[in-house]
Each structure stands twice: as structure tokens, then as C-alpha cells.
N, C-alpha and C positions, 0 to 999 in steps of 0.2 A: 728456620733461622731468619731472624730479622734484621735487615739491612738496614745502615743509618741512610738516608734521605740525602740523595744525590744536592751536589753545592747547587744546580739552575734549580731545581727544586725547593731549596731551601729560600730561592730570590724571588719568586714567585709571590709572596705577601708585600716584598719591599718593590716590587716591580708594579703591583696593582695600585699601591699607597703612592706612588709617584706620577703614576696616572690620573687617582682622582686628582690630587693637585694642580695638575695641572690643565684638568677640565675646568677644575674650579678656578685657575687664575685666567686662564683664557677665555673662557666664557664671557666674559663682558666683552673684551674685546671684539671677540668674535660677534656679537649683537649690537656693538656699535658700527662695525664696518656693513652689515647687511643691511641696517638698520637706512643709514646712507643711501645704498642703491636700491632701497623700494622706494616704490611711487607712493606718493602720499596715502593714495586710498588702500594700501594695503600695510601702511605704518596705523591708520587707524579703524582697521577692520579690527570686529569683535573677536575672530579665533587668529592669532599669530603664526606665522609662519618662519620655518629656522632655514628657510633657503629664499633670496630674491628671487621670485618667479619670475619678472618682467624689471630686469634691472637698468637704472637708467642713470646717469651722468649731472642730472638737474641741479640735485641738490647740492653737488661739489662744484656746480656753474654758481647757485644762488650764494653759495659761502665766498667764494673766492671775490665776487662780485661788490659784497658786500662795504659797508665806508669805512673808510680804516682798516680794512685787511692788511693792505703791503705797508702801512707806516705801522702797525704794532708787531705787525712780523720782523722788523727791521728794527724796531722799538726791543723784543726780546733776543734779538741776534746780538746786540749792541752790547747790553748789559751782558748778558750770558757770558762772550765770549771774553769781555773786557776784564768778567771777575776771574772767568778761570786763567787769563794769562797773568793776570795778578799775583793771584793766590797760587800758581807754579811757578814763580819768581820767589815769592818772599818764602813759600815750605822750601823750598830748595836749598838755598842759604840756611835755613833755620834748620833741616836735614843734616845738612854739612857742620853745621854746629854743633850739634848732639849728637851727631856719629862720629865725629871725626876732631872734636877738638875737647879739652878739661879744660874747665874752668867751674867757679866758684856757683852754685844757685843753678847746675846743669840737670840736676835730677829735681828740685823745687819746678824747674820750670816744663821739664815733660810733663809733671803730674797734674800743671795749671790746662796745658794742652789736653791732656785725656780729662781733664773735670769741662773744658767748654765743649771739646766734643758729645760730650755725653748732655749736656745743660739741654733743656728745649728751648728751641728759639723763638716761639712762638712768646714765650716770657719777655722776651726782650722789645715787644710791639710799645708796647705805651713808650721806655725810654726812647728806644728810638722816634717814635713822633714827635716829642719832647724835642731832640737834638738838633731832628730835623728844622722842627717849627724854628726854635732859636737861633740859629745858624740859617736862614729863610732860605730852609735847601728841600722844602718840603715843594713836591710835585717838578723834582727833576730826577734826570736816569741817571745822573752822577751820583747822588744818594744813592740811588737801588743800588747802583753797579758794586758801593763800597759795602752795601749789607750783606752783596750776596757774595764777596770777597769773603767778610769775615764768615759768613757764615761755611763756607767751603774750607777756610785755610784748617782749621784744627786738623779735618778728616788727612786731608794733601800734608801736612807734616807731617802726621804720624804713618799713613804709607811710606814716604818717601824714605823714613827714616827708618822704618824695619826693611824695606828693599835697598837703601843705601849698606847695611850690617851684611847684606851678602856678598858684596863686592869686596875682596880680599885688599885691605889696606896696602899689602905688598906690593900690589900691582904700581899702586900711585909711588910708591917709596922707589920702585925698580926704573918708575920714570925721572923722577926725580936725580937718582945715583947719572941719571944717561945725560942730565944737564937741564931739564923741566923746571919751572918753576911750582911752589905746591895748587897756584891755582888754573898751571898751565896742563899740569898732572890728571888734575881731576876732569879738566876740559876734553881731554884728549883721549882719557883711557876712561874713567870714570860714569862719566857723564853718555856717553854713546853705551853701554850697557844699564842703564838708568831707561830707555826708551820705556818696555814694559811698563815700567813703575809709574811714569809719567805719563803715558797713553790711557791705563785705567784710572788713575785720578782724576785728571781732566777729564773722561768723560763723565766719572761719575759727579763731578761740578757740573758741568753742564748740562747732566739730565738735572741736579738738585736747583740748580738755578733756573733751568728752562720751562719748572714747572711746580714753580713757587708764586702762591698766591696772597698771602695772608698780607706778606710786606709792601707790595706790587699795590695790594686794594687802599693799605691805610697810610701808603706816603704816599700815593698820587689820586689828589682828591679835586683838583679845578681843572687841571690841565688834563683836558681827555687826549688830547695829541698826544700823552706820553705814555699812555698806558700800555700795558705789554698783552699779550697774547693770552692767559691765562683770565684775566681782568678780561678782557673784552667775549672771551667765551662766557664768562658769568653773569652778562648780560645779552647774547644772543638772544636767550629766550624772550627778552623783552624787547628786542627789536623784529623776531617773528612769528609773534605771539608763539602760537602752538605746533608748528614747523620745525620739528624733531627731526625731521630727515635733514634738513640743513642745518642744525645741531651738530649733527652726526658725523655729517659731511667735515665741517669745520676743524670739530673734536678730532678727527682723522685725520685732516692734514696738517694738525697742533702735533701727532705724536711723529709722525714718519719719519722726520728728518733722524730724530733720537735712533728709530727704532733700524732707519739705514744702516746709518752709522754702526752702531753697535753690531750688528749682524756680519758687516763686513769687515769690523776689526774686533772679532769676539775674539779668538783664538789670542792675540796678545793681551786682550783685557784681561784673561783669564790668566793667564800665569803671571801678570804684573800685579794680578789680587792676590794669587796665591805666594807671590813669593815677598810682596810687602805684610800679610798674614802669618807668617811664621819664623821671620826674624826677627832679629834686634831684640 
């Protein structure tokens, strides 16, 4: 008599298909970070090796060392942070408007929201130069700060506004009945369960900003003092020649802070995606 195939058993294809995956997306990383702590002569020996045998510190000496390290770190801190507080201001309001209030051009105007979300923004490079040049705002981080605004706000509305659709309108209404005003309502009761929602958008602005190049390269083209962190990796190479380990080094301390972050507030990232993913 033949038994059907126990449920771990049946998970067993989908357990293995999840593992390459994830060889496959950590594998670079993993050769960037080893990559780092070998000594030079064994980044260019002829047989590679997948463990630092003699690991060394040099090369995160030589990056960190480096001209302009601390102004384009400080240069992408700037922008970064200045669009996500932005762009969790004006989704917020613009949340509350298409969740929570009628009016005329409400549904015309989500749909403009999921058509830019969805746009490449790489398309938008020539106008914006254009803007910039004409408005002589080309090779400052007030431009960036405002592209990388627009370029985050669509995603940060449209979470906000399927995670604002779980919040039972009641709530703000039972404030209100107790003597609240309606945007004293939403401050108070509202808005403190909104955390979630708001913790993974802004991060994911801030990884989409932290590690945006295209716009960073073609508005800041005299002023090397402004350039961000991304832009300045993509010239390493040309400042040590063939000096891959402080590359490497660099490239690793370009991702950390994101990868901090994230790691120590995944657990609410995770349910502030999942619960702006499947409302509203």
C-alpha cells in the first residue's frame, strides 16, 4: 500500500530551491567581503582562494584613508536622509487623503501614483539635467535631495495608504466622539500604529537612495566636493589603479550601515511590508 509523501518531504524541493538562491545572491557578497581581507598577493594569485588565509585590515585602512571619504559619506547621509524625511511627510498627508477622505479626481489620482511608481526613472535623466542646468541647480545636493524625494514618494504613498486601510476608521471616530479633533484623532491613535508602515518605507527609501548612481553621476559634474558615495566608488578604481582589495574594502563599508540597520529592525520591516501589501 502506498503512502502519500509526508508534508517535510514534500518541502524538501522547495527547501533546496531556496537554498540555491540564496547561494546565488550571497555569493558576491560573500567575495566581496573576503576579497577585502586578503593581502594583495593573494587577490592576484593565479588559483583563487574562497577563505582569507592571512587576513589583514590594510585595505579598510587604505579606503577609509582615502580623499573625500568622510565629505561624500556625509554628502550621501545628507541627501539620503533629507529625501526620506521628505517623502514621509508629504506620502503621509497624501495616505490620509486617499484613505480617509472623498473627494472628486481620488481614484484618477492613485492611478497617476501606481503609473510613476511603475515609470523607470532612469528615463527621466535627460529632463532632469535639463531642469537642473536651467534653474543653475546642476552640481548641488539640493537637486539630488529633491530627485531622490520624487523618486521614493510614489513607493511611500502607496504603502502608507494600503497600511493606513488597516487601521479601523472607528478608532479615530471613537476619538473624536471623547472631544479630539479629526487631526488630533489621527495623531494620537492613528498615527502610533502607522510605526510598521513608516519604518519599512523609509528604509526602503533609504536603501533606494543610498545606492543610487545614475542621477548622483549626471547632476554633479564640476563640483567633486558633492559627490556621494556611489559616484566616488565608481571612480576608486581610477584612483588605485588595480587595487581591488581597497575596492572591496570601500564597497563594504558603502553597504554596512544599510545592512545594520536592516538586520536590527527586520522583524518590523517585515510586517510593515506585509501589512501595507495587502490592503487598501
Amino acid at each position: 500500500m502506498n503512502h502519500p509523501p509526508s508534508r517535510a518531504l514534500r518541502r524538501v524541493p522547495l527547501n533546496l530551491a531556496a537554498l540555491l538562491v540564496l547561494a546565488l545572491s550571497a555569493f558576491p557578497v560573500y567575495w566581496m567581503a573576503i576579497t577585502a581581507l586578503k593581502p594583495t598577493a593573494d587577490i592576484q594569485a593565479d588559483t583563487p582562494t574562497f577563505l582569507p588565509l592571512h587576513p589583514t585590515l590594510e585595505h579598510f585602512r587604505t579606503a577609509v584613508h582615502a580623499d573625500g571619504f568622510g565629505t561624500f559619506w556625509r554628502n550621501s547621509l545628507l541627501v539620503t536622509c533629507g529625501a526620506v524625511l521628505m517623502s514621509l511627510v508629504v506620502a503621509l498627508c497624501a495616505a490620509f487623503a486617499v484613505g480617509r477622505l472623498r473627494w472628486r479626481g481620488r481614484r484618477a489620482f492613485i492611478l497617476m501614483v501606481f503609473v510613476a511608481q511603475m515609470a523607470p526613472w532612469e528615463a527621466l535623466l535627460i529632463p532632469m539635467y535639463v531642469i537642473a542646468r536651467d534653474t543653475d541647480m546642476l552640481d548641488s545636493l539640493t537637486m539630488l535631495t529633491l530627485v531622490y524625494f520624487m523618486t521614493t514618494l510614489p513607493f511611500t504613498v502607496v504603502t502608507l495608504r494600503g497600511f493606513l486601510a488597516a487601521v479601523p476608521v472607528e478608532l479615530e471616530e471613537s476619538a473624536q466622539v471623547d472631544g479630539c479633533s479629526r487631526a488630533g484623532a489621527f495623531r494620537r491613535i492613528t498615527l502610533p500604529l502607522l510605526a510598521p508602515g513608516l519604518l519599512s518605507t523609509s528604509l526602503f527609501g533609504f536603501i533606494t537612495a543610498w545606492n543610487e548612481f545614475a542621477f548622483a553621476n549626471t547632476l554633479i559634474i564640476k563640483n567633486q566636493d558633492a559627490r556621494t558615495l556611489p559616484v566616488w566608488l565608481s571612480s576608486f578604481a581610477n584612483v588605485f589603479g588595480t587595487d581591488w582589495g581597497a575596492t572591496m574594502a570601500a564597497s563594504s563599508l558603502f553597504m554596512l550601515p544599510v545592512l545594520l540597520v536592516f538586520l536590527v529592525l527586520q522583524n518590523k520591516v517585515t510586517s510593515g511590508m506585509t501589512a501595507g501589501a495587502v490592503k487598501g
